[in-house]
N, C-alpha and C positions, 0 to 999 in steps of 0.2 A: 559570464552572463551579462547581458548589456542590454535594456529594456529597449523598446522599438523608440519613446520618448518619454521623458519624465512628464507624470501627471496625464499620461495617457488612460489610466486606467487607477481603480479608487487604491487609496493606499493607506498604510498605516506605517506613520514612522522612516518613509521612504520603503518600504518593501511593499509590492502589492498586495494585497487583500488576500489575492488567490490562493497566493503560495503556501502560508500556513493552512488554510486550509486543506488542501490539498495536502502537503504532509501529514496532517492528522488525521485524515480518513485513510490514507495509504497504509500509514502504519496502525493503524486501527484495522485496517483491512490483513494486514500479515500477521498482525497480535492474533486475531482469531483464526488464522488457518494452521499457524505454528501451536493453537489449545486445541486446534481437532485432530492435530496433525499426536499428539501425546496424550489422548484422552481415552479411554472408553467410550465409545457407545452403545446407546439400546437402542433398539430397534425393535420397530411394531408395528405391526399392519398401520400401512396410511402416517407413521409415524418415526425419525429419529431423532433422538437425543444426546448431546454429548455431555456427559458425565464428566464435565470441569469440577477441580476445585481450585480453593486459594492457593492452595500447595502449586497444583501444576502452573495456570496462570502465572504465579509470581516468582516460575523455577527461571535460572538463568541459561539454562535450553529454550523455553521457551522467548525469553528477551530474546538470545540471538539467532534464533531460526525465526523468528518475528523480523526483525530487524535487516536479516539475508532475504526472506520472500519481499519487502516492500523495496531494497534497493533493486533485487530481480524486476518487479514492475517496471522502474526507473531505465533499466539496461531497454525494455521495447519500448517504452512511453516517451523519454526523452529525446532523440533522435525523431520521432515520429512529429512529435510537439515543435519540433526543431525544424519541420518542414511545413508548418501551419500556413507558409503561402501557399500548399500545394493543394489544400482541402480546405476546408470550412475555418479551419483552428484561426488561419491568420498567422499574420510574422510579426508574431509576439517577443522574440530575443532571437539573440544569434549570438554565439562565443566568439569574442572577439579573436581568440585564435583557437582555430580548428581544433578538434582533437582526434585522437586515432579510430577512437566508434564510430562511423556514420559522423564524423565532426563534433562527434561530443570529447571533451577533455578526458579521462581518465580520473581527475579528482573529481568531478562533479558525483563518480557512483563513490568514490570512499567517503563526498560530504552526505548524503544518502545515508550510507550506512551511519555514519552518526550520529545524524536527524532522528534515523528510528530507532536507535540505539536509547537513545534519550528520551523520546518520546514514548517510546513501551514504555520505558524505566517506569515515566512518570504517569501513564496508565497502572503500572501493575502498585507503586505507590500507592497510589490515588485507592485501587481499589484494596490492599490491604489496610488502609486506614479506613475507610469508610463500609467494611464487609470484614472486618475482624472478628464479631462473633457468628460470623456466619461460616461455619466450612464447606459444605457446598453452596455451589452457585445455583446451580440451576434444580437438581437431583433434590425434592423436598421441598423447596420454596413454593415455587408456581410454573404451573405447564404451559409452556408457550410452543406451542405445535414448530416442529421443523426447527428448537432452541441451538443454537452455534452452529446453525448449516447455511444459513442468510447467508452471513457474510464472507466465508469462502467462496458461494455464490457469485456476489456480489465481485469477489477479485477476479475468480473465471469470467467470468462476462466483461470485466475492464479488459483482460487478456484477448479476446475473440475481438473485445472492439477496435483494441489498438492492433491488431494483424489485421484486422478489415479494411484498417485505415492504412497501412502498411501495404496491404496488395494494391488500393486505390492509388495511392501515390507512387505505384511502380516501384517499390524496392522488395524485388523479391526476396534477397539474400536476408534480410533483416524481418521478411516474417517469416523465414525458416528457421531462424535463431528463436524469434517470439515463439515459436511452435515447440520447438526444444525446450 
């Protein structure tokens, strides 16, 4: 990963701004579709619910099926990101030596997987210390219409945008894998 130039863009610590960013909504984004994906829901006119608890959230099924959908993201986004002179994004990086995806490296999806790896951990941490006497999450607290379906949402919708942006920039082969 090689920035376009240093101090091109706001940074912290020498790493740009974006990047953790963007990691922590990613995997934020797979945390919750791997708790829908193991959950119960209810269902009601005009309304669903997914019956998380602390249990399932902080199970280690759920870390690593969190952790495989947000490097999934990675496998259409990266390549995609990687051709930002060809749309709107910009040529933001470029790996200094190609790799076999579309010019992505190969480690870049195993650093992926251990960014979210780590990062669930420390969501699901985070909320078994801070939601300890609570065992459900959602089931009894308070009704938040449509509760734990936003954000799988949210990751379909990254998925449609980056095969959009995939067919724009002419790589068909790579929004049929995204489709996959």
């Amino acid at each position: 990963y090689a920035p376009r130039e240093v101090g091109s863009e706001l940074e912290l610590l020498g790493v740009p701004l974006w990047d953790p960013l963007t990691f922590s909504i990613l995997a934020y984004l797979g945390l919750q579709l791997a708790v829908l994906t193991y959950s119960p829901l209810e269902v009601r006119r005009g309304d669903i619910q997914v019956l998380d608890t602390i249990e399932i959230r902080g199970s280690a099924r759920v870390l690593v099926t969190g952790a495989v959908l947000m490097t999934i993201l990675h496998v259409l986004i990266d390549p995609v990101t990687a051709r930002g002179e060809r749309w709107f994004f910009g040529a933001t990086y470029l790996y200094p030596q190609p790799g076999l995806y579309f010019g992505v490296p190969l480690s870049s999806f195993g650093g992926w997987l251990v960014v979210g790896l780590l990062a669930i951990g420390c969501y699901q941490r985070a909320e078994r210390v801070l939601l300890r006497p609570t065992p459900l999450l959602r089931a009894g607290q308070f009704h938040l219409p449509f509760g734990g379906v936003v954000e799988p949402l949210v990751y379909l919708a990254t998925v449609l945008f980056f095969i959009a942006i995939t067919v724009w920039v002419d790589e068909p082969l790579l929004a049929a894998i995204g489709l996959f």
